[in-house]
VMD Tcl script that builds the backbone (N, CA, C; Angstrom):
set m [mol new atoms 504]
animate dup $m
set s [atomselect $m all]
$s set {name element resname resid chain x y z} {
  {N N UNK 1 A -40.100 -26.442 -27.329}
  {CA C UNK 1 A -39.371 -25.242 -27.617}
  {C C UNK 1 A -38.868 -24.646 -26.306}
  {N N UNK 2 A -37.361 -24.660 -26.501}
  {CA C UNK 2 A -37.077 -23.836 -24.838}
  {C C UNK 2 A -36.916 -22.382 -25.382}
  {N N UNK 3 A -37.251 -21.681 -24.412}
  {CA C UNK 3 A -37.068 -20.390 -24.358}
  {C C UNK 3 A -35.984 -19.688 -23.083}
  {N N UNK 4 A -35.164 -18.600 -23.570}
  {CA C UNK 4 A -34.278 -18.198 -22.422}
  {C C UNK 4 A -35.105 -16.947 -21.659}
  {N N UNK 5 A -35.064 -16.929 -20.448}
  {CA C UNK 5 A -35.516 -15.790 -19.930}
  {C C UNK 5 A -34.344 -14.964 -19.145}
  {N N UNK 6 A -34.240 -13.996 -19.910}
  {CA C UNK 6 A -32.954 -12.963 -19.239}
  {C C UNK 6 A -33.364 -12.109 -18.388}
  {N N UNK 7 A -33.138 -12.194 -17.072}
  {CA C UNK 7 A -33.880 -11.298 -16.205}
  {C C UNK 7 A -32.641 -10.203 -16.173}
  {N N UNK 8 A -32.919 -8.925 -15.719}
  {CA C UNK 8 A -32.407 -7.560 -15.518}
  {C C UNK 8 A -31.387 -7.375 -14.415}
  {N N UNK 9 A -32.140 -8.455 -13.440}
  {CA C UNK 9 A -31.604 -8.242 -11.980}
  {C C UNK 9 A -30.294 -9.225 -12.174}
  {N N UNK 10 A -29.833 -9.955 -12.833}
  {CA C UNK 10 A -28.450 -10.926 -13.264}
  {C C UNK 10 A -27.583 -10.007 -13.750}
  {N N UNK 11 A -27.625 -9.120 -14.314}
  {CA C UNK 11 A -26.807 -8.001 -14.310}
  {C C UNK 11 A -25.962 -7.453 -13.569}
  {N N UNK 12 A -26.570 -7.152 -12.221}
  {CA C UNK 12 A -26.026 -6.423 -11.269}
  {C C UNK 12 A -25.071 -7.293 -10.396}
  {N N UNK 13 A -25.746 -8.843 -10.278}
  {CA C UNK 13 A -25.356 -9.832 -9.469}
  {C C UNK 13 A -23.991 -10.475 -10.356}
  {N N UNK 14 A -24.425 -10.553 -11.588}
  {CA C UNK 14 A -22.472 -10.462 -12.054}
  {C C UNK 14 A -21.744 -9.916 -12.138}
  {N N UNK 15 A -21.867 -8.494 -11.990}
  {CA C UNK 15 A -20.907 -6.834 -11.832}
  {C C UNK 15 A -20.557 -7.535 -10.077}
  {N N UNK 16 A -21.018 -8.015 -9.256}
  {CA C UNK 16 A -20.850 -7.861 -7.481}
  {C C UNK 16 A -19.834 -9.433 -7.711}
  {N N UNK 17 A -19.892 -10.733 -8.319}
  {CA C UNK 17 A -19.032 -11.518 -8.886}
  {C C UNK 17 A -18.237 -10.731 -9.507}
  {N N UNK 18 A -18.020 -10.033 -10.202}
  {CA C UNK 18 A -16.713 -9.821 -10.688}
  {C C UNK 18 A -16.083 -8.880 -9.775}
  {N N UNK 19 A -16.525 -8.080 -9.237}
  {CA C UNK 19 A -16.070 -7.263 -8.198}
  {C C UNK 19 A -15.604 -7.354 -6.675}
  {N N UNK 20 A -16.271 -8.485 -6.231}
  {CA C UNK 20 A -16.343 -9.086 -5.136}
  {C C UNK 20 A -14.840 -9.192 -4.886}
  {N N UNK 21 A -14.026 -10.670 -5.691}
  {CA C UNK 21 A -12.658 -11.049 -5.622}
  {C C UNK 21 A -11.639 -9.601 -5.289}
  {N N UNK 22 A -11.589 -8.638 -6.368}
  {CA C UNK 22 A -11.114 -7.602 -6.410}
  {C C UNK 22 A -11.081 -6.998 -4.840}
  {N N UNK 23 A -12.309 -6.500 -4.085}
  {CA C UNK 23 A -12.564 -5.901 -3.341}
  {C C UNK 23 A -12.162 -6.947 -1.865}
  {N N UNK 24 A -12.841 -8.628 -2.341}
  {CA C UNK 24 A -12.310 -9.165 -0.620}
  {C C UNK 24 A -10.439 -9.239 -1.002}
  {N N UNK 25 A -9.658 -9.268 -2.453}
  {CA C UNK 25 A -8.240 -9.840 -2.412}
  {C C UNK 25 A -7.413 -8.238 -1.873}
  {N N UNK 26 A -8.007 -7.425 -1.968}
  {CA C UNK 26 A -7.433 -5.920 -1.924}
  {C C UNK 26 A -7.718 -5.134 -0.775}
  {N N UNK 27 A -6.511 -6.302 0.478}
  {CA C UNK 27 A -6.834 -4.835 1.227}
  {C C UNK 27 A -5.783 -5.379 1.899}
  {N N UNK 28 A -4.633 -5.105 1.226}
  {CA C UNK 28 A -3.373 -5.711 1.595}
  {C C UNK 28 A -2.545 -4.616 1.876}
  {N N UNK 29 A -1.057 -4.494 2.648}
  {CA C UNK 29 A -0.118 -3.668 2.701}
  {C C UNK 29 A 1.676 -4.693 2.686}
  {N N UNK 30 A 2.286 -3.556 2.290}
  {CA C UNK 30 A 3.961 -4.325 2.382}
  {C C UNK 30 A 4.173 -3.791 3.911}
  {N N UNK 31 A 4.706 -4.740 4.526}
  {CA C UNK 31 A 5.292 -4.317 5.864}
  {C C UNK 31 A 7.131 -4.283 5.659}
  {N N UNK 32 A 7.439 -3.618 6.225}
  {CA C UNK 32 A 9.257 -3.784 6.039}
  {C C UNK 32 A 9.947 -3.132 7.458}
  {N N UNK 33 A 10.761 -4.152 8.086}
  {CA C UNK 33 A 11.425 -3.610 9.038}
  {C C UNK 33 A 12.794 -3.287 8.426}
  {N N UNK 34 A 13.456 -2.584 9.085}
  {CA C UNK 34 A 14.600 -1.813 8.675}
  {C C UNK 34 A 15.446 -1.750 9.841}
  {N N UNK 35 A 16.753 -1.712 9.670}
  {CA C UNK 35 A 17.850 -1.289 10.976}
  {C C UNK 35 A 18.560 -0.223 10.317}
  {N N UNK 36 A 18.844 0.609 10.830}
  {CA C UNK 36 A 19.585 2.186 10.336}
  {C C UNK 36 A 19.677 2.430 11.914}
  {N N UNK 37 A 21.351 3.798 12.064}
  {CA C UNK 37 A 21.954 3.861 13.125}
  {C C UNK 37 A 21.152 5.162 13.685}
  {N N UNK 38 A 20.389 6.180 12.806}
  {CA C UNK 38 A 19.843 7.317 13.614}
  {C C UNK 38 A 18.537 7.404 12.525}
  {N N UNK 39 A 17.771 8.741 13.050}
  {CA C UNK 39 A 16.293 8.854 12.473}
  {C C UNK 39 A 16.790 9.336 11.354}
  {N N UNK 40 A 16.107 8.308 9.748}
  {CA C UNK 40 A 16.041 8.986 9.005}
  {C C UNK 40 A 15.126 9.967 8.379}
  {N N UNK 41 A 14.137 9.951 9.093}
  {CA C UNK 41 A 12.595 10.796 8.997}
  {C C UNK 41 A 12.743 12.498 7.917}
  {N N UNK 42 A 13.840 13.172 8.338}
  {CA C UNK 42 A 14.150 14.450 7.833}
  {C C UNK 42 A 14.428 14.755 6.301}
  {N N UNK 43 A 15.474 13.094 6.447}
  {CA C UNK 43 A 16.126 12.992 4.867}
  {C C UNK 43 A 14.878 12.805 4.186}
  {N N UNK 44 A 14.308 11.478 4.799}
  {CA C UNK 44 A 13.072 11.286 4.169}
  {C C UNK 44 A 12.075 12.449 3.328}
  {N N UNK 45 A 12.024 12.827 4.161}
  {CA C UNK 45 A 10.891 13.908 3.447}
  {C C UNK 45 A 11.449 14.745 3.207}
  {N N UNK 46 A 12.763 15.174 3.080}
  {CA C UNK 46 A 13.447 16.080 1.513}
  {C C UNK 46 A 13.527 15.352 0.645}
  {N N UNK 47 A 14.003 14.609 0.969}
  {CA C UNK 47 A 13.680 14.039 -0.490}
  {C C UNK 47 A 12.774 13.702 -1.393}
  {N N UNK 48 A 11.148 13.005 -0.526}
  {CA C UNK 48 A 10.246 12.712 -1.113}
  {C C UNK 48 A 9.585 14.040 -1.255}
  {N N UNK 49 A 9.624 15.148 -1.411}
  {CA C UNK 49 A 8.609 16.094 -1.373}
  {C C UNK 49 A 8.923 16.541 -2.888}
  {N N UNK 50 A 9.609 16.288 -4.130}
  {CA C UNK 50 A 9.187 16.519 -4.776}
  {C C UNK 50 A 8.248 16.043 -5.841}
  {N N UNK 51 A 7.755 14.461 -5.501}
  {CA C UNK 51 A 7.258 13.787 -5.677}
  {C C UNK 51 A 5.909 13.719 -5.280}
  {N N UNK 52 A 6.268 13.494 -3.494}
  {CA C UNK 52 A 4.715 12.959 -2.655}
  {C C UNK 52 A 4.518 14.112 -1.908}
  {N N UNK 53 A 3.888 14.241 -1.356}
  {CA C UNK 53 A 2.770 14.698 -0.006}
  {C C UNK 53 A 3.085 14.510 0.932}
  {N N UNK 54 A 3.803 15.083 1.893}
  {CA C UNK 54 A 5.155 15.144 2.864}
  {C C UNK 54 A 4.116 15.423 4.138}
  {N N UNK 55 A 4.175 14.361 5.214}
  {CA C UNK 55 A 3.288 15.048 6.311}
  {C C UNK 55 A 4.350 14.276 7.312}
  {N N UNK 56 A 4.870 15.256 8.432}
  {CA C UNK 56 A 5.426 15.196 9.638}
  {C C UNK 56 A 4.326 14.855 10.596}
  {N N UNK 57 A 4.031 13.138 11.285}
  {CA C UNK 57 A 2.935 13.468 11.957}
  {C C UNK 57 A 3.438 13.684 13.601}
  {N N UNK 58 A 4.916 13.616 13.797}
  {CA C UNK 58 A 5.436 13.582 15.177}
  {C C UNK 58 A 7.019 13.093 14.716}
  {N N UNK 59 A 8.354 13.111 15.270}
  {CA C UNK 59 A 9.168 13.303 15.726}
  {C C UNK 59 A 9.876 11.561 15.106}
  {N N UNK 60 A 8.844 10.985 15.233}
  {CA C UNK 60 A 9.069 9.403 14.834}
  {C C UNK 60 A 8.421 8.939 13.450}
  {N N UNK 61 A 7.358 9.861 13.068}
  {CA C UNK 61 A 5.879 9.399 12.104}
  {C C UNK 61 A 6.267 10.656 11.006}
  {N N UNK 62 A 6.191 9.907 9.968}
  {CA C UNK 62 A 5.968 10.238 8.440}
  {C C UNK 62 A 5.065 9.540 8.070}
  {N N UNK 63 A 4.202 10.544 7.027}
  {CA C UNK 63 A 3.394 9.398 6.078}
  {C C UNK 63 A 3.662 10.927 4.707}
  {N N UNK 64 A 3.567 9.352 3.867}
  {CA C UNK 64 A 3.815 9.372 2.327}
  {C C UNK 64 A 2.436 9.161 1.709}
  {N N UNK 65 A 2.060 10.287 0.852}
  {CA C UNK 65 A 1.165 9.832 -0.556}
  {C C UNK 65 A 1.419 10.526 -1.574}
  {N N UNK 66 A 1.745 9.552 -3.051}
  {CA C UNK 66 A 1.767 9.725 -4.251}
  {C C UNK 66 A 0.701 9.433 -4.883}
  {N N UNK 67 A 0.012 10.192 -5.899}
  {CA C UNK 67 A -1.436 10.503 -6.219}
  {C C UNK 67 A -0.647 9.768 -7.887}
  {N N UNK 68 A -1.616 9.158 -8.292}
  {CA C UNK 68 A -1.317 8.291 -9.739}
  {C C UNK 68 A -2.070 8.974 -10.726}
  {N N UNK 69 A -1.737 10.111 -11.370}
  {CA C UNK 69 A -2.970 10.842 -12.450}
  {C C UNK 69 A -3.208 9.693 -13.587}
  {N N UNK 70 A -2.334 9.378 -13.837}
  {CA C UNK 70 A -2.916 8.447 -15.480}
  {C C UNK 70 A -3.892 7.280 -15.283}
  {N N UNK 71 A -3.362 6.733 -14.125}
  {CA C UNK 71 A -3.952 5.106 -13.692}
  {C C UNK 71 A -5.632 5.581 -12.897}
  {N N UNK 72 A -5.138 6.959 -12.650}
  {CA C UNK 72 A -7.047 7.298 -12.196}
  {C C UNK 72 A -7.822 7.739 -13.094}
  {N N UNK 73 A -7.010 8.399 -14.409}
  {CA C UNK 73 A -7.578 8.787 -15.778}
  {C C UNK 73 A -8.540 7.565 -16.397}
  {N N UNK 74 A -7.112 6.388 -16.453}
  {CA C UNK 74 A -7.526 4.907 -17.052}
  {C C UNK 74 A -8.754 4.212 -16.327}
  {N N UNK 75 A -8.138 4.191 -14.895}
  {CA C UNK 75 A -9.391 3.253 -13.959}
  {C C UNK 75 A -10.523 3.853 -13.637}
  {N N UNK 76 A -10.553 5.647 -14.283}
  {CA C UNK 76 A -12.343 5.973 -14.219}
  {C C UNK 76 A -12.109 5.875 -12.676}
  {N N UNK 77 A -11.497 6.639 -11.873}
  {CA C UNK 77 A -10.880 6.285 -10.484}
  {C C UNK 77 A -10.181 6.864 -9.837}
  {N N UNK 78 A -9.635 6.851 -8.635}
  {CA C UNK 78 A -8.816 7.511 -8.525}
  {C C UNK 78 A -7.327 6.243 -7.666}
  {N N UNK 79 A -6.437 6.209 -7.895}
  {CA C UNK 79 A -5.202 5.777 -7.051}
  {C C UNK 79 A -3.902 6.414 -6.522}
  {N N UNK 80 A -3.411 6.060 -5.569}
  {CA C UNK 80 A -2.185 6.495 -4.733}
  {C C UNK 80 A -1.415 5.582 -3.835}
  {N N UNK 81 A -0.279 5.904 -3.708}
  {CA C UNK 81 A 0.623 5.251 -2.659}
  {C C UNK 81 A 0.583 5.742 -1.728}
  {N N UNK 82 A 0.934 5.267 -0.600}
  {CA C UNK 82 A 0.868 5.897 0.670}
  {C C UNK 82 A 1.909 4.738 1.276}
  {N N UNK 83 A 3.202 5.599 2.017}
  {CA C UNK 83 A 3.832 5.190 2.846}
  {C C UNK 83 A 3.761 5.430 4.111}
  {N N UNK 84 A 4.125 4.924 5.487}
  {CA C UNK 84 A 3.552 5.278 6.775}
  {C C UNK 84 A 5.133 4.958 7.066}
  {N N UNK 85 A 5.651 5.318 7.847}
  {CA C UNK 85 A 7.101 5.374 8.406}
  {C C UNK 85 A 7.152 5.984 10.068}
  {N N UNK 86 A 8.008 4.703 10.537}
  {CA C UNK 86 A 7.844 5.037 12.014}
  {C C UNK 86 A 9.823 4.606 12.425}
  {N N UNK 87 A 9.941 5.463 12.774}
  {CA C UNK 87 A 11.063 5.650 13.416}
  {C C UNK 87 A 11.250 4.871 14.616}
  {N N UNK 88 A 11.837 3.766 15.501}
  {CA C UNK 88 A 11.435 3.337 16.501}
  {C C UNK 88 A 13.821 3.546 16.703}
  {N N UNK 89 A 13.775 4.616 18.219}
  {CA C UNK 89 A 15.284 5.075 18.288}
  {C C UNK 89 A 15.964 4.022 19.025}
  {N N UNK 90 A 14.567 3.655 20.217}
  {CA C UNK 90 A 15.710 2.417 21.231}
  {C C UNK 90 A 16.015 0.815 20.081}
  {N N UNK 91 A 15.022 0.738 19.062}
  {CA C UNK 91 A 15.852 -0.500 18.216}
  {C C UNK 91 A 16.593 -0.135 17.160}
  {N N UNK 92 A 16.601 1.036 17.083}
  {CA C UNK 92 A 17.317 1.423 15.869}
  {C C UNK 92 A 16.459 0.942 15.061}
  {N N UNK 93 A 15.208 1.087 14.618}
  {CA C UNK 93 A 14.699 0.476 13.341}
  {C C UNK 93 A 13.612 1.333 13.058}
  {N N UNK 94 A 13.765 0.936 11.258}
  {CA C UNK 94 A 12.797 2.003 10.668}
  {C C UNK 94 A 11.582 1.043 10.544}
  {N N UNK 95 A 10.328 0.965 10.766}
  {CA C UNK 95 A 9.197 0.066 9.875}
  {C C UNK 95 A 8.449 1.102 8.993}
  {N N UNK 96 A 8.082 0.583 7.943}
  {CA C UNK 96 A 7.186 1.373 6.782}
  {C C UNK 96 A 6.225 0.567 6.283}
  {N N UNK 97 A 5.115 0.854 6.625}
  {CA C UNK 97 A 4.057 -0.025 5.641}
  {C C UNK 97 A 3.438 0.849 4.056}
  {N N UNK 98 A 3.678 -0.011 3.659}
  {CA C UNK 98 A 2.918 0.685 2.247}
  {C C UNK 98 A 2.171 -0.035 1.634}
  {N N UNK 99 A 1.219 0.678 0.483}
  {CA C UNK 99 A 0.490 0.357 -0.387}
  {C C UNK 99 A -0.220 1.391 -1.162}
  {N N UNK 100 A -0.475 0.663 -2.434}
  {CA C UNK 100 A -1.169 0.976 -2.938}
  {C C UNK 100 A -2.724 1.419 -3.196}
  {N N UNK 101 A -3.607 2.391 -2.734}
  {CA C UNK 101 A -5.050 3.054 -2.264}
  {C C UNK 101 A -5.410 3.036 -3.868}
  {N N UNK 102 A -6.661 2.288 -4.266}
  {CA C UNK 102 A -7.453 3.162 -5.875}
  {C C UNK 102 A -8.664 2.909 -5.170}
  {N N UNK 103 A -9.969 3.704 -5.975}
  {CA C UNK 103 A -11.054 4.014 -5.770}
  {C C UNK 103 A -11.385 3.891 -7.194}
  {N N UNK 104 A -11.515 2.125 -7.695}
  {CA C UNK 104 A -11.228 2.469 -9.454}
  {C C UNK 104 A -13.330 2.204 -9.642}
  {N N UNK 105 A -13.628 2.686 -10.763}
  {CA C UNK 105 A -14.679 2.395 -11.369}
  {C C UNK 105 A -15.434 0.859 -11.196}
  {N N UNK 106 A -14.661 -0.274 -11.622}
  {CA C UNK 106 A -15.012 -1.038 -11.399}
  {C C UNK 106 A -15.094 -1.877 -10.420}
  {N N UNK 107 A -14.897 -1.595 -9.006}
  {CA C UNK 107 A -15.488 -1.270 -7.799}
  {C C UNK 107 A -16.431 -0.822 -6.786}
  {N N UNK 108 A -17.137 0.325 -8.047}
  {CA C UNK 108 A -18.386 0.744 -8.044}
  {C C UNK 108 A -17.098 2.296 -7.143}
  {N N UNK 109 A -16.393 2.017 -6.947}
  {CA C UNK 109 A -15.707 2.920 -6.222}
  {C C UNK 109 A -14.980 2.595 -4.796}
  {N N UNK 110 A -15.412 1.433 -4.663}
  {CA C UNK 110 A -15.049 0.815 -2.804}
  {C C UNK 110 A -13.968 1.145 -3.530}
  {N N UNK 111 A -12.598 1.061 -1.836}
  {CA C UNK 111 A -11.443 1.295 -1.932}
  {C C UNK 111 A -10.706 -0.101 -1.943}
  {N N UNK 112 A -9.808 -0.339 -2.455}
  {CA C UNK 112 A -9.029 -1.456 -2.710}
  {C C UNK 112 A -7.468 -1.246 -2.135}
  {N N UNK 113 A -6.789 -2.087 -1.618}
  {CA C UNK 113 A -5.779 -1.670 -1.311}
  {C C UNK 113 A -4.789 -2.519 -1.699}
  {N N UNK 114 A -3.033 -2.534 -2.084}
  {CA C UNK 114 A -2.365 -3.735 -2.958}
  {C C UNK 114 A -1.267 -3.471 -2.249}
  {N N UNK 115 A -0.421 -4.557 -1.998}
  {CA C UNK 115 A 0.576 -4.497 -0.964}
  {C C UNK 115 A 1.522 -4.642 -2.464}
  {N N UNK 116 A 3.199 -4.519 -2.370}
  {CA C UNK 116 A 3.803 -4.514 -3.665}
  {C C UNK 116 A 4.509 -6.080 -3.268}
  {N N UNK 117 A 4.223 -6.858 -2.396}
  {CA C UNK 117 A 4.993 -8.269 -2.757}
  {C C UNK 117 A 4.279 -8.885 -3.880}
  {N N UNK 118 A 4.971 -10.270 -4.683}
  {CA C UNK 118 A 4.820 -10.897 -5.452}
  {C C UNK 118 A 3.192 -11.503 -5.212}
  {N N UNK 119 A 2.617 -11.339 -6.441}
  {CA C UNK 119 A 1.166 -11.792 -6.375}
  {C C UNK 119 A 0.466 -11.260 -7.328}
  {N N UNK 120 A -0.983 -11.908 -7.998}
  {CA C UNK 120 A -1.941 -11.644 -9.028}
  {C C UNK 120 A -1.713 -10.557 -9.064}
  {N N UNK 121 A -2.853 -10.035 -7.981}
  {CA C UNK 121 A -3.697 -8.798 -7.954}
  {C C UNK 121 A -2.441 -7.150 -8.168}
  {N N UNK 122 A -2.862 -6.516 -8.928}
  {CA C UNK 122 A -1.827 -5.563 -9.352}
  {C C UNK 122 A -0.806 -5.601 -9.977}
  {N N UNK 123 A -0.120 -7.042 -10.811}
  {CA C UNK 123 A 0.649 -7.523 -11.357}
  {C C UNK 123 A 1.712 -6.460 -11.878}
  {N N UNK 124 A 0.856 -5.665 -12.625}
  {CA C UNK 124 A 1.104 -4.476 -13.249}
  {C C UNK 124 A 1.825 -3.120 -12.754}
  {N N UNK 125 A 1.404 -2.994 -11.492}
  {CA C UNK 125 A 1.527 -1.990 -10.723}
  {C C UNK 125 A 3.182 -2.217 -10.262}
  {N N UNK 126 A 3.398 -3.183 -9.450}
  {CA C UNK 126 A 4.036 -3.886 -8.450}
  {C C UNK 126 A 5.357 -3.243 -8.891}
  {N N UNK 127 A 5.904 -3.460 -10.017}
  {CA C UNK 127 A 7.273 -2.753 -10.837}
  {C C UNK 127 A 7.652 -1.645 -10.297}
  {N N UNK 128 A 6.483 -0.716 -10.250}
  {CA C UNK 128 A 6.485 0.424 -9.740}
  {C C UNK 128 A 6.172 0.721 -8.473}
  {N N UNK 129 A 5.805 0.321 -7.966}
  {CA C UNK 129 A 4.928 0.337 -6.331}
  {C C UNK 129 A 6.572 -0.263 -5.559}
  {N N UNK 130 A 7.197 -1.091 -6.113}
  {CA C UNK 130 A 8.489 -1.679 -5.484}
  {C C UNK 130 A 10.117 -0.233 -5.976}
  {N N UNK 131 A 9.713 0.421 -6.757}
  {CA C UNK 131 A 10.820 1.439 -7.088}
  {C C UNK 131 A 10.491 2.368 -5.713}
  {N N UNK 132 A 9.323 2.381 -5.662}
  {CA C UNK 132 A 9.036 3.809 -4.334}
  {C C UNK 132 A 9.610 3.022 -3.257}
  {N N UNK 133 A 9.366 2.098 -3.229}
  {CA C UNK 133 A 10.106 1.380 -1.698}
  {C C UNK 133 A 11.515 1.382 -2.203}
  {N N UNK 134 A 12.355 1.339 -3.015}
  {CA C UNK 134 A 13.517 1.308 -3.023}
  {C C UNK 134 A 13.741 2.774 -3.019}
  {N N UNK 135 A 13.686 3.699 -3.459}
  {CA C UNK 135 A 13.390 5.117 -3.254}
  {C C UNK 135 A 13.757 5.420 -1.866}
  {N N UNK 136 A 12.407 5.320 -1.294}
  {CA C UNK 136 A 12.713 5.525 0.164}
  {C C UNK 136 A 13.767 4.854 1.240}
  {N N UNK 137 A 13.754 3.827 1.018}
  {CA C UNK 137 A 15.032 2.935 1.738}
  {C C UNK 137 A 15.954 3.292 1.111}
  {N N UNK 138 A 16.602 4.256 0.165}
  {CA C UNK 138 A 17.848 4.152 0.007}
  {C C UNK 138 A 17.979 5.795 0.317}
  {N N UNK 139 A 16.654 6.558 0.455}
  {CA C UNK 139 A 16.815 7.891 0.984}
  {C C UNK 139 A 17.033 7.708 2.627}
  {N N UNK 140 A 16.462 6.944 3.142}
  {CA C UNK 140 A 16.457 6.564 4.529}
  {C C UNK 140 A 18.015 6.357 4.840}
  {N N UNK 141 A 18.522 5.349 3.863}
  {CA C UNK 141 A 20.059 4.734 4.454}
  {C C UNK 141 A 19.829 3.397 4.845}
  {N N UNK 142 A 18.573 2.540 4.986}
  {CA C UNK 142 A 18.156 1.646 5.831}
  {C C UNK 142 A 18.457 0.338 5.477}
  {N N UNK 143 A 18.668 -0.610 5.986}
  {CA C UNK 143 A 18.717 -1.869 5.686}
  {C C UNK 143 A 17.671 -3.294 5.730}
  {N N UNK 144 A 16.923 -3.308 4.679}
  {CA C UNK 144 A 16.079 -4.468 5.238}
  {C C UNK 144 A 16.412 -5.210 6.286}
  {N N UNK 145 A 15.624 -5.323 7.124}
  {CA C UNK 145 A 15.542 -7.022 7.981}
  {C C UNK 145 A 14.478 -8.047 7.826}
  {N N UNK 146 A 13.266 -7.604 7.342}
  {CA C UNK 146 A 12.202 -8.222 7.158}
  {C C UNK 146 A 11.081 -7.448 6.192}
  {N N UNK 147 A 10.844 -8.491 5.585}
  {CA C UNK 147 A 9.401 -7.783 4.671}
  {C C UNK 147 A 8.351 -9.055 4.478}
  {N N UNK 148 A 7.219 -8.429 4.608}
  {CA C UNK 148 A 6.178 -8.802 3.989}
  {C C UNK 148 A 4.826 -8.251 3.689}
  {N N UNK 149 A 3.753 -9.354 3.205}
  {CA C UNK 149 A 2.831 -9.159 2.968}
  {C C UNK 149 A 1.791 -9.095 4.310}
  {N N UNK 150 A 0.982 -8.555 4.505}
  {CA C UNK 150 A -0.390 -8.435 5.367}
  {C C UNK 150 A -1.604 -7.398 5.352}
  {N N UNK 151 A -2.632 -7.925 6.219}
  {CA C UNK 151 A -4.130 -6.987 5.996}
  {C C UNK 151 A -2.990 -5.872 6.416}
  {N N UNK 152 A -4.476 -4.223 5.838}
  {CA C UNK 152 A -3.926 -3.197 5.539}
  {C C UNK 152 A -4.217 -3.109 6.985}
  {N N UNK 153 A -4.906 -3.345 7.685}
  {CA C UNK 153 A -5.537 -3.017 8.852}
  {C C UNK 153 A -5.235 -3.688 10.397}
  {N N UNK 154 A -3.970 -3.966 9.798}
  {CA C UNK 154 A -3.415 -4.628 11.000}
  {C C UNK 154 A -2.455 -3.283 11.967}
  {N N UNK 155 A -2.301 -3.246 13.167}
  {CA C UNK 155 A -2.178 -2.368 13.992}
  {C C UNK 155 A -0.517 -1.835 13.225}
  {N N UNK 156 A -0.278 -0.339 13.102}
  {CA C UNK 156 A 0.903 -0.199 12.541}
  {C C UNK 156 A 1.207 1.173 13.432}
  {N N UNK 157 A 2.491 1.171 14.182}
  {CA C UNK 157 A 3.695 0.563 14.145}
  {C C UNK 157 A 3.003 -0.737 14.932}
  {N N UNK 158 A 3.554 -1.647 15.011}
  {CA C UNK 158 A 3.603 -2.775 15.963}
  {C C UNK 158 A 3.897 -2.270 17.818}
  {N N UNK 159 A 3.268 -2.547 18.485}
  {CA C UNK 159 A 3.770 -2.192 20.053}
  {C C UNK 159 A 4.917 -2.989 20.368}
  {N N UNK 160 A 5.806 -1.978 20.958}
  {CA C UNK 160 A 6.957 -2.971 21.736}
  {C C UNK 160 A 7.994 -3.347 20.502}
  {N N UNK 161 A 8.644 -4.296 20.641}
  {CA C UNK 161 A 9.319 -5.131 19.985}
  {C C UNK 161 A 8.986 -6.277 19.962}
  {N N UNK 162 A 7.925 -6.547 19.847}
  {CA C UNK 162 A 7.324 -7.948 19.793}
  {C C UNK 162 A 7.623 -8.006 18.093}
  {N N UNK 163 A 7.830 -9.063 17.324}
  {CA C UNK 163 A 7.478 -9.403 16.032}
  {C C UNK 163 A 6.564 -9.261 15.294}
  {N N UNK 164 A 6.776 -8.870 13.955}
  {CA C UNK 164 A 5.502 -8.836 13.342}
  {C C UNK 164 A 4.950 -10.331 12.643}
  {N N UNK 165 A 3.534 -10.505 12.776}
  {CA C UNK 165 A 3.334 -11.989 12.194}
  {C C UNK 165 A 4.138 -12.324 10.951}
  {N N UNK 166 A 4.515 -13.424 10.991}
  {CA C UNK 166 A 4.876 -13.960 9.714}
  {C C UNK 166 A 6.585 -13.240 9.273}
  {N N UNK 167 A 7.024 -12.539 10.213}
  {CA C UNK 167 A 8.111 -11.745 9.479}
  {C C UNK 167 A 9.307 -13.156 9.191}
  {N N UNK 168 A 9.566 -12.398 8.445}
  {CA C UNK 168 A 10.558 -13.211 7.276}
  {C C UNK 168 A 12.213 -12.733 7.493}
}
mol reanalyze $m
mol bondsrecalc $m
mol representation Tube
mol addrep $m
């Protein structure tokens, strides 16, 4: 006769498996370089302020956050966008990193972060997470030159004019 023994402690250790992926795939940002002829920083944040959370951090630096009420209602959580915008005058170029910030339930609460290029994780989101970037680049005036995906935690603005990895 076999018998199953269900221990208590397998519980927790499959909540940290299912959570794990989530938490190591999520901690991504969109990077985007831009060429535009003067600072659009001003337009920027008239425009986004009836929306986001308008912070002037210097002369070159904006940052953007849009707070998600329903999706923090749903995810038992909380989520937001956050754009970072750096003005750089001697290349004429705008860079903006963004992403998506939740603090959802099934996380236990760690923070997760979702860049809006093509990919699994946030599938859902991305539709929308890609309108705010068109939003802003077309409040800016700006012209893509490069976008991509990378860690959230990679040094932003970039020093110099050196390239950003992987730019496209």
């Amino acid at each position: 006769m076999i018998t199953h023994r269900h221990s208590h402690a397998s519980a927790p250790f499959q909540l940290f498996l299912l959570v794990l992926p989530l938490v190591a795939l999520g901690c991504s940002a969109s990077y985007i370089r831009a060429s535009i002829p003067d600072n659009p920083l001003q337009k920027v944040a008239q425009q986004a302020q009836e929306d986001w959370s308008v912070e002037q951090v210097s002369e070159h630096t904006l940052q953007l956050r849009d707070s998600w009420p329903i999706w923090s209602v749903l995810a038992l959580g909380h989520g937001a966008s956050h754009a970072n915008l750096f003005y750089d005058p001697s290349g004429f170029e705008l860079s903006v990193q963004y992403y998506f910030e939740a603090f959802p339930l099934m996380t236990l609460w760690i923070p997760i972060s979702i860049d809006a290029e093509p990919g699994f994780l946030g599938l859902l989101l991305k539709p929308l997470m890609n309108r705010q970037i068109d939003d802003i680049l077309r409040w800016s005036g700006a012209t893509i030159t490069s976008r991509r995906s990378g860690p959230r935690s990679e040094a932003f603005p970039q020093k110099g004019n050196e390239p950003l990895p992987s730019d496209k």
